[in-house]
C-alpha positions as CSV (number, residue, x, y, z in Angstrom):
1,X,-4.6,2.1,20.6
2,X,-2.2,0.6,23.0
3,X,-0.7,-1.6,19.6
4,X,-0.3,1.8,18.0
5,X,1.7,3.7,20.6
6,X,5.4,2.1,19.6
7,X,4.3,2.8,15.7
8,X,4.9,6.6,15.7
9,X,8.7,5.6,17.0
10,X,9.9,2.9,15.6
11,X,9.1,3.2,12.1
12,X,12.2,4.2,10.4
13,X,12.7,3.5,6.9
14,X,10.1,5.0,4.4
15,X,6.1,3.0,3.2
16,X,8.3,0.4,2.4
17,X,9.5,-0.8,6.4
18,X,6.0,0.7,7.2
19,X,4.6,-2.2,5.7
20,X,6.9,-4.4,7.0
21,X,6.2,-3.7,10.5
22,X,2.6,-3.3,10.0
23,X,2.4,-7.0,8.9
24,X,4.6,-8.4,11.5
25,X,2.8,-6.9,14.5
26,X,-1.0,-7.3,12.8
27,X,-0.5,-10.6,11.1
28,X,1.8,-12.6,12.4
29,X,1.9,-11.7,15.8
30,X,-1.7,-10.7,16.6
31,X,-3.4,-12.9,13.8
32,X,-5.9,-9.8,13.3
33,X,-5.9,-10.2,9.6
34,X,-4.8,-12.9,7.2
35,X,-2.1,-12.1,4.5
36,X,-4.6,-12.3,2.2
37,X,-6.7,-8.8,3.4
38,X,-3.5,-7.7,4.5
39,X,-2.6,-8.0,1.0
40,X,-5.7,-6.8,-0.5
41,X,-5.5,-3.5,1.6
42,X,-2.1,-2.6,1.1
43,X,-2.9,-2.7,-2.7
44,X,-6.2,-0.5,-2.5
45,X,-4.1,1.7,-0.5
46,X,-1.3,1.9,-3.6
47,X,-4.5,2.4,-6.1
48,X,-5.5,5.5,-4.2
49,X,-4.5,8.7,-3.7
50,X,-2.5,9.7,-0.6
51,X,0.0,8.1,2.2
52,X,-0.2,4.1,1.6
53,X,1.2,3.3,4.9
54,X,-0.7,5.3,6.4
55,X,-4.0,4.4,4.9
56,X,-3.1,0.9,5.5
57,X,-2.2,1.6,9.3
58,X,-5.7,4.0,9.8
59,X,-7.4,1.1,8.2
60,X,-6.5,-2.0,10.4
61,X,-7.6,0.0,13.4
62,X,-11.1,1.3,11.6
63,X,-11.9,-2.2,10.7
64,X,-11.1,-3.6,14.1
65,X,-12.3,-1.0,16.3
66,X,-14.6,1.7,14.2
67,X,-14.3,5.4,13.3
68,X,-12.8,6.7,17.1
69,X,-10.1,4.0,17.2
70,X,-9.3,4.6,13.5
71,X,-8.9,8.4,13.4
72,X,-6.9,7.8,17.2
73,X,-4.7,5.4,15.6
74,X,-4.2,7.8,12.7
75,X,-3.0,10.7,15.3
76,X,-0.6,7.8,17.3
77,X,1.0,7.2,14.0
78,X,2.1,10.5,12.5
79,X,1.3,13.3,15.3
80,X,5.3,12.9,16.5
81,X,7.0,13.2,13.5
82,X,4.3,16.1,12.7
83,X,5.4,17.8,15.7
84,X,9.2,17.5,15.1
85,X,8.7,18.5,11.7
86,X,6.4,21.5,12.3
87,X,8.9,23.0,15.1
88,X,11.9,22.0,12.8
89,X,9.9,24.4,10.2
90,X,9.7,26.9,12.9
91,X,13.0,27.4,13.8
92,X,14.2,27.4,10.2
93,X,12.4,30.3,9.7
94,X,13.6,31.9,12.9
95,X,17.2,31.5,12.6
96,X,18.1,30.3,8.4
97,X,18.4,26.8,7.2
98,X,21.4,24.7,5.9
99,X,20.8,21.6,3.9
100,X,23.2,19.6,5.5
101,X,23.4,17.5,8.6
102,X,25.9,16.5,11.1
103,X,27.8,13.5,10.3
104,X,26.5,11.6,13.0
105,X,22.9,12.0,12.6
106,X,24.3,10.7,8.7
107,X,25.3,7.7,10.3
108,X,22.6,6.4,12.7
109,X,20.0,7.2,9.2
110,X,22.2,4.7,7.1
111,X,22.3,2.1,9.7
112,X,18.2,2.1,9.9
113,X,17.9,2.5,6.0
114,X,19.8,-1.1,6.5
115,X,17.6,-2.3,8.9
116,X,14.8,-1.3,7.1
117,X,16.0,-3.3,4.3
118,X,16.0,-6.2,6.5
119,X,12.5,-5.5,7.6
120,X,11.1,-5.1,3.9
121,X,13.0,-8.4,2.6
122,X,11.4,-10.7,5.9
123,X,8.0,-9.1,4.6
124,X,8.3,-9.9,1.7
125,X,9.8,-13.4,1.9
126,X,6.5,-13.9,4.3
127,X,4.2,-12.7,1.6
128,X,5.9,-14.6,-1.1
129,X,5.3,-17.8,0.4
130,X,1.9,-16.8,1.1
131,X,0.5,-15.7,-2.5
132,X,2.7,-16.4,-5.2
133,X,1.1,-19.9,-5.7
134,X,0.8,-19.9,-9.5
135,X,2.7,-19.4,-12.1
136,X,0.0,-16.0,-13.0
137,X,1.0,-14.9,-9.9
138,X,4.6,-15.2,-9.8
139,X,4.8,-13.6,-13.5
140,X,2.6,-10.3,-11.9
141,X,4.8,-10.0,-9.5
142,X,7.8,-10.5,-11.5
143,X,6.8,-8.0,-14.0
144,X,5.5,-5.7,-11.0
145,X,9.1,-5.4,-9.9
146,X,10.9,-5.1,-13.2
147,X,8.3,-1.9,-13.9
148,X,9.1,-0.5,-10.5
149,X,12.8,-0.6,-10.5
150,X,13.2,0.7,-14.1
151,X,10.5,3.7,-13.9
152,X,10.3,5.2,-10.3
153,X,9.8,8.5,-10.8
154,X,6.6,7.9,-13.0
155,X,3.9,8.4,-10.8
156,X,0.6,6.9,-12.3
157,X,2.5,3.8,-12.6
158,X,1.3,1.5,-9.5
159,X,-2.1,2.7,-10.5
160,X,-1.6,1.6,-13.6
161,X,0.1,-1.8,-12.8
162,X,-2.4,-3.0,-10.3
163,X,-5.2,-2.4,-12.8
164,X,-3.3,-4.4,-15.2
165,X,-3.1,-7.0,-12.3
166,X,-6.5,-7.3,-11.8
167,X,-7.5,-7.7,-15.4
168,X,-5.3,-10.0,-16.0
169,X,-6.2,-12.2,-12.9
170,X,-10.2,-11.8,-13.8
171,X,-9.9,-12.8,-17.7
172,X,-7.8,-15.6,-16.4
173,X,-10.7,-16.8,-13.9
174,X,-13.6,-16.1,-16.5
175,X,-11.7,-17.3,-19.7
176,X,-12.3,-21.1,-18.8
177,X,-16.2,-20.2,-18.8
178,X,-16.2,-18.0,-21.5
179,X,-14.4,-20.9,-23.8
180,X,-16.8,-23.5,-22.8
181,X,-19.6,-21.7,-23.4
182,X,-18.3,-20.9,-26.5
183,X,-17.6,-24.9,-27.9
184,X,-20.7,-25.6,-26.6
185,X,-22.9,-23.1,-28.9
186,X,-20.4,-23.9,-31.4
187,X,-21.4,-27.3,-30.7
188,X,-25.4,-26.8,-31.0
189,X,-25.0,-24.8,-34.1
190,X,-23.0,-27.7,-36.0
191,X,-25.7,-30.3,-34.9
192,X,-28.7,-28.1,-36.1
193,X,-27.1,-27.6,-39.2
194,X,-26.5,-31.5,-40.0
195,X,-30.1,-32.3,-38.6
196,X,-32.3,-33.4,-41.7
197,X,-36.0,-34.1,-41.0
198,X,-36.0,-36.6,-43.9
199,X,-33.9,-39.0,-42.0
200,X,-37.3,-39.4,-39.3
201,X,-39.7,-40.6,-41.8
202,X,-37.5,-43.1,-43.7
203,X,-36.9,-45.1,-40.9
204,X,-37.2,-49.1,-41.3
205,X,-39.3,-51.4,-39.4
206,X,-36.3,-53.0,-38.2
207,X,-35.2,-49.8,-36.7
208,X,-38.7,-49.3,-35.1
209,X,-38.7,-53.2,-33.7
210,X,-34.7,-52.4,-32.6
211,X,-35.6,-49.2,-30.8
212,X,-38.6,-50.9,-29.4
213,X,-36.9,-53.7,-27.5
214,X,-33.9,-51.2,-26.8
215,X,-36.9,-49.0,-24.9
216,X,-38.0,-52.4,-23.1
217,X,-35.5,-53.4,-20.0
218,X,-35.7,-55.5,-17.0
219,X,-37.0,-53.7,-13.8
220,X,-33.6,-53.5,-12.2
221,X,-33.4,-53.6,-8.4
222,X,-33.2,-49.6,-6.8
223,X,-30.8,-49.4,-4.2
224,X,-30.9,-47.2,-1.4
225,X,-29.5,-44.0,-2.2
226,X,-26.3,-43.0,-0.3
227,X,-26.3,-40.0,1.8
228,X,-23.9,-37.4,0.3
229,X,-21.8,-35.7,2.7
230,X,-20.8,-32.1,2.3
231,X,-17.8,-31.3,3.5
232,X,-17.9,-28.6,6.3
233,X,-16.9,-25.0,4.8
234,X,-13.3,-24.1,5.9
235,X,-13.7,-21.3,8.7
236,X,-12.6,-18.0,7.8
237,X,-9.4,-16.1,9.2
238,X,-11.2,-12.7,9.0
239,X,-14.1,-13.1,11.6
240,X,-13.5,-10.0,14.1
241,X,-13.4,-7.8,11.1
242,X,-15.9,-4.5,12.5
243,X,-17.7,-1.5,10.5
244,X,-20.1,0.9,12.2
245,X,-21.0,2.7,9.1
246,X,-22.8,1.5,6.2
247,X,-21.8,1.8,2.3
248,X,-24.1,4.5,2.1
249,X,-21.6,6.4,4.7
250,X,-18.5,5.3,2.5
251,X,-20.6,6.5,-1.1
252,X,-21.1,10.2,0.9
253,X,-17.2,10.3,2.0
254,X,-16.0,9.6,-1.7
255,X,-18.7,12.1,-2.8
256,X,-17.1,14.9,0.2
257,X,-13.3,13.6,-1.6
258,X,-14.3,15.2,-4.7
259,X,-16.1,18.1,-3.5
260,X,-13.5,19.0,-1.2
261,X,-10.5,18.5,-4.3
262,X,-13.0,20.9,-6.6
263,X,-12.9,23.5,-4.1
264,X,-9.4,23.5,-3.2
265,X,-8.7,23.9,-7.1
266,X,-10.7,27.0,-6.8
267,X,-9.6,28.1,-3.9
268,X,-6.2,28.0,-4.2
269,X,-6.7,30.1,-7.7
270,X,-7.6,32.4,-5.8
271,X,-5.1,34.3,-2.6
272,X,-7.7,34.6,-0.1
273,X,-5.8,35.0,3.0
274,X,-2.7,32.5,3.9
275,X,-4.3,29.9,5.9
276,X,-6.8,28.9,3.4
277,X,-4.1,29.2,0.4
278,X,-1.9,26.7,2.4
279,X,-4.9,24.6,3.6
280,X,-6.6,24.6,-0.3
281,X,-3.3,23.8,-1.5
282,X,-1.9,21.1,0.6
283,X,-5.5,19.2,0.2
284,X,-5.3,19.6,-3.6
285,X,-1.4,18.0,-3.6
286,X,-2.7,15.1,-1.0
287,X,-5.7,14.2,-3.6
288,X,-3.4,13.9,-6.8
289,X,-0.9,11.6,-5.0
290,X,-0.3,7.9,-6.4
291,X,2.2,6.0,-5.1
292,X,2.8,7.2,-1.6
293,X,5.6,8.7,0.1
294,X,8.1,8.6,-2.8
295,X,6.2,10.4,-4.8
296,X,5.1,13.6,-2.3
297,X,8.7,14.8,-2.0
298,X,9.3,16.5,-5.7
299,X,5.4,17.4,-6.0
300,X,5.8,19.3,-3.1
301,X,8.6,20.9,-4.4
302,X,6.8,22.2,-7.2
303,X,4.0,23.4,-4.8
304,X,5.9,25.4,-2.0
305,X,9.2,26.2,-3.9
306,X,8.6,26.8,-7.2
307,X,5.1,27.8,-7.9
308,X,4.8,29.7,-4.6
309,X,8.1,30.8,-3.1
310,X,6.8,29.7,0.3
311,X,10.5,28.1,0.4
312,X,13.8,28.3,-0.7
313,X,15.7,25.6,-2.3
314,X,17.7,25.6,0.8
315,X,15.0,25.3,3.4
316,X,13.8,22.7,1.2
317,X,16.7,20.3,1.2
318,X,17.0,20.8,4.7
319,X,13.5,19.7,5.7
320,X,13.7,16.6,2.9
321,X,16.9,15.9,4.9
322,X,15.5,15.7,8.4
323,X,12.2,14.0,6.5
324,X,14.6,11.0,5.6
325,X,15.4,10.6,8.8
326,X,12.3,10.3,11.1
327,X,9.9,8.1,12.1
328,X,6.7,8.0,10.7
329,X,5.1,8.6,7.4
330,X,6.9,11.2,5.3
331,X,3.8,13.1,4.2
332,X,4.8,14.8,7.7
333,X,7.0,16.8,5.6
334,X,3.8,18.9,4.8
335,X,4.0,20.0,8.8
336,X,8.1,21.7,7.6
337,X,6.4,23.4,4.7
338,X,3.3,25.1,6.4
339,X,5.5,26.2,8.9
340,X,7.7,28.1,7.0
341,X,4.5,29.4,4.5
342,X,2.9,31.0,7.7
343,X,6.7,31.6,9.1
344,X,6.0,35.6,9.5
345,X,2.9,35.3,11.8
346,X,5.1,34.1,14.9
347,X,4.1,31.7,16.9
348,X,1.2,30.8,14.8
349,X,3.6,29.5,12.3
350,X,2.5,26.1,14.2
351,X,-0.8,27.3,12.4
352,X,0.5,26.9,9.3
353,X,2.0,23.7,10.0
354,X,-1.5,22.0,11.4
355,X,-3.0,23.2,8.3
356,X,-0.5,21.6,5.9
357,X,-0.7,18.7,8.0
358,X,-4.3,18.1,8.2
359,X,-4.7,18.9,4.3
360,X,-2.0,16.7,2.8
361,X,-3.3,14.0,5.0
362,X,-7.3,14.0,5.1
363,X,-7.7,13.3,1.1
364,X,-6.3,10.2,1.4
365,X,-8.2,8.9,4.9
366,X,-11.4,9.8,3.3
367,X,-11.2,7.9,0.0
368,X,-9.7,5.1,1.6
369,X,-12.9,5.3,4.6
370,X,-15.0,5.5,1.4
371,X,-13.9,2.5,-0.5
372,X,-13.9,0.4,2.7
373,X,-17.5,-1.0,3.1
374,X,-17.7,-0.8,-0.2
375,X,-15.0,-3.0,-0.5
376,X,-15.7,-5.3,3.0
377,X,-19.5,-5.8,1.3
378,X,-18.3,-7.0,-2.0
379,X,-14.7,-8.7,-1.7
380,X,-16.4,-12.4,-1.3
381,X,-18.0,-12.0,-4.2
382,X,-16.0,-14.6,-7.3
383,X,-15.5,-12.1,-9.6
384,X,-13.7,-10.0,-6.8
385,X,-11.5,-12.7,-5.4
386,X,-10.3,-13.4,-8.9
387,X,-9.8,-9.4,-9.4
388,X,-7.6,-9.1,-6.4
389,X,-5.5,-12.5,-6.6
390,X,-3.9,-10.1,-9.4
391,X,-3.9,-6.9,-7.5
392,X,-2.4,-9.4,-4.4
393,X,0.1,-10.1,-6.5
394,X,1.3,-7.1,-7.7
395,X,1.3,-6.0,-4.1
396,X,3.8,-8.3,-3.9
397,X,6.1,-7.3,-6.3
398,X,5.9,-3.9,-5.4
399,X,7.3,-5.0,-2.1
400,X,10.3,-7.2,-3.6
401,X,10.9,-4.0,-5.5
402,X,11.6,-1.7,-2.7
403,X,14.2,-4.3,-1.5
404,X,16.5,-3.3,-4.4
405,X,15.5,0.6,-4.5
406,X,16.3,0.7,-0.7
407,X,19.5,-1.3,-1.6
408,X,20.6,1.1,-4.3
409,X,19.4,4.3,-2.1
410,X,22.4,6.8,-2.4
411,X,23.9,8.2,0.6
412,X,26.9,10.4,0.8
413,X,29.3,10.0,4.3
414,X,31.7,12.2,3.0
415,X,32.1,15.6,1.0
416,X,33.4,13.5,-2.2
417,X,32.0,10.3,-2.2
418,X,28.5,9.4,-3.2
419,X,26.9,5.4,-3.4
420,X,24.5,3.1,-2.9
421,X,23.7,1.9,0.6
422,X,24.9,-2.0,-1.0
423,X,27.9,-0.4,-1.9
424,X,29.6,-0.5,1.9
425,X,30.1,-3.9,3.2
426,X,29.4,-2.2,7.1
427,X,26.2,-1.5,6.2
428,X,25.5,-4.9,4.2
429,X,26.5,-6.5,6.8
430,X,23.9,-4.8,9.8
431,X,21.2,-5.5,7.1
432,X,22.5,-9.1,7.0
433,X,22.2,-9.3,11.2
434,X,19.2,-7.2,11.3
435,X,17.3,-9.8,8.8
436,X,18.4,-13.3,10.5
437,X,17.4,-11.6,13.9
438,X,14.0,-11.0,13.0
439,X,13.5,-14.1,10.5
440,X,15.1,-17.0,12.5
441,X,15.6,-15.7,16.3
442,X,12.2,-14.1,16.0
443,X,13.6,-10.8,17.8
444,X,10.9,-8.0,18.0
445,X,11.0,-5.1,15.2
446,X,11.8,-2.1,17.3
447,X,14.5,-4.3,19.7
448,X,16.3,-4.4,16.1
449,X,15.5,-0.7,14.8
450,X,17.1,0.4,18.5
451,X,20.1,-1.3,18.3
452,X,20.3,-0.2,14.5
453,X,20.1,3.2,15.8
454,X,22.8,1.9,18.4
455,X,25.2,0.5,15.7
456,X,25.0,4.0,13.7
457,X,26.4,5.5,16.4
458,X,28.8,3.4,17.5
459,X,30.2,3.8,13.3
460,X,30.2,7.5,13.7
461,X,32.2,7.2,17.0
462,X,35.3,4.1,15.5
463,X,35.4,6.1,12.5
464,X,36.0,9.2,14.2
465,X,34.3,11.8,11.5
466,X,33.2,14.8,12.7
């Protein structure tokens, strides 16, 4: 719990940084999980629907502590930018929205996205020389990234990838077996077919008296046999690893997923009354979710702008604005929305935000509770390790990915001028001090993202914008 407390403050930057600090403070320093299962649950969490940070950051805790540490780790994480963003949504709809943000705010935003960059290039440098220990591997991830980059906006493609991943990793592992078992039939099928019983009974004396005294040898002396020594199996990294619920608890969670998602679907056919509309409604867009954070902002759009009228465009941009620039997982946008849906009930409109909250969020924790044991039970198994070495590995490349679509995030400083974050040497260069201070003078996460924070300011203030 205590590990958690920092998280909900420090983690600027998108799923991407998320990650990034999740694997520095987990793995590296507190040696809780080896890259391996860190690996192998960040990519469950991309092949499921909802937040993958936060499934990923619910997860260490469930599996280290059980269902009360998990669900308080869960709150830790993303309750303060839930709050910020559910009284942001409240005073929108109080006093009007603009979409645009003072210039300084602007700047301390860029000069985290930088950091963050730096925090998502040291993880993935770490996991890099980790995994990618094959040439199958390095090819996954390689083609992993080129996918990403060139088709972001296509939202069943990490799904889609890290099946691909695993197949390819499993027929790799099997083929071997498959092929010998295959020469050897072939093998047994020739040598039936050239067997001809006629060749037994013309045998010669000679060959009887030959195979006679081949069949009589000297008694040779037995020697003692040697003791063979088995090497002692390598102790595992992932000993401390704790469930207190069984699969049969995870099977009933992914069965309560499904019911839930078939009665939202209903529901929110249906206008009810408000709170279950926006309750139905957020549940139904946090179950269809693939690939994270990314991905919630334009759905979401769709939902409470143009399906519903619960926004404006305006209000809209204004809360994806503010979104970009707080800690924490960005499925707390949800909170900004359901404020502003219940934003004629008053002070309840914090109602409307704690159901948006609580319905974009719980899809994913369930699924991901689900597949747990199911997963913790099974992942030893051969079949499995082979499976996720490609799913691993894609993890991987998804990573290296977001090191380039962080790099070419726009950003606009000015009224006329729109680029990528690479494009301005200033902010090259933080993410250049930001990522030697954590790699080689081992300087802790949040030290950096504060004095990122520190540097954004300092911009704003030498180039004297207003």
């Amino acid at each position: 719990m205590v590990n958690y407390l920092p998280l909900g403050y420090i983690t600027f930057g998108g799923p991407q940084a998320h990650i990034a600090l999740l694997l520095d403070l987990f793995v590296t320093k507190k040696k809780w999980l080896s890259e391996e299962m860190f690996t192998e649950l960040y990519a469950i969490s991309n092949a499921l629907p909802g937040p993958a940070s936060t499934q990923l950051a619910f997860t260490v805790a469930l599996i280290r502590g059980g269902v009360i540490p998990g669900i308080l780790a869960f709150i830790v994480w993303s309750i303060p930018g839930g709050i910020v963003m559910g009284a942001v949504g409240y005073g929108v709809g109080q006093i009007g929205a603009t979409s645009e943000l003072p210039t300084s705010v602007l700047y301390i935003e860029r000069s985290l996205a930088a950091v963050s960059i730096a925090l998502v290039a040291q993880a993935a440098k770490q996991l890099v020389g980790k995994l990618m220990v094959d040439k199958i591997s390095c090819t996954l991830a390689a083609i992993a990234v080129v996918l990403v980059i060139n088709f972001t906006s296509t939202a069943w493609l990490i799904p889609l990838i890290m099946f691909c991943g695993g197949l390819v990793t499993y027929l790799e592992g099997e083929a071997p077996g498959w092929i010998a078992k295959y020469k050897e039939q072939k093998k047994k099928r020739d040598e039936e077919a050239t067997f001809r019983p006629a060749d037994v009974v013309a045998g010669s004396t000679e060959n009887l008296v030959s195979s006679t005294a081949d069949a009589i040898q000297p008694i040779q002396p037995v020697s003692a046999p040697q003791k063979v020594v088995t090497p002692a199996p390598e102790p595992k990294q992932d000993l401390h690893i704790y469930f207190s619920y069984s699969m049969k608890a995870g099977a009933v969670l992914i069965v309560l997923f499904f019911i839930l998602l078939i009665l939202a679907a209903v529901l929110r056919s249906y206008d009810i009354n408000q709170p279950i509309n926006i309750l139905s409604t957020f549940y139904f867009v946090g179950a269809i979710i693939f690939g994270g954070g990314p991905v919630v902002v334009p759905l979401l759009y769709q939902y409470v702008v143009s399906s519903t009228n619960w926004l404006t465009p305006t209000e809209f941009l204004m809360g994806f604005a503010i979104i970009n620039i707080m800690p924490g997982p960005n499925f707390n946008f949800a909170a900004f929305c359901g404020a502003l849906a219940f934003r004629q009930n008053g002070w309840t409109t914090f109602v409307g935000a704690f159901l948006a909250w609580v319905g974009i969020f719980l899809p994913g924790l369930l699924i991901k509770a689900g597949v747990l044991p199911i997963w913790r039970h099974y992942r030893d198994l051969p079949v499995l390790k082979k499976i996720f070495k490609g799913l691993n590995s894609v993890a991987v490349g998804l990573l290296v990915a977001a090191v380039y679509l962080l790099w070419m995030k726009a950003i606009a400083l000015s009224s006329n001028k729109v680029a990528s974050l690479g494009e301005y040497s200033g902010w090259t260069g933080v993410m250049v001090v930001a990522f030697l201070a954590m790699d080689t003078w081992k300087i802790q996460p949040w030290w950096v993202v504060g004095a990122g924070a520190i540097v954004g300011a300092l911009s704003w203030v030498i180039d004297g914008r207003p």
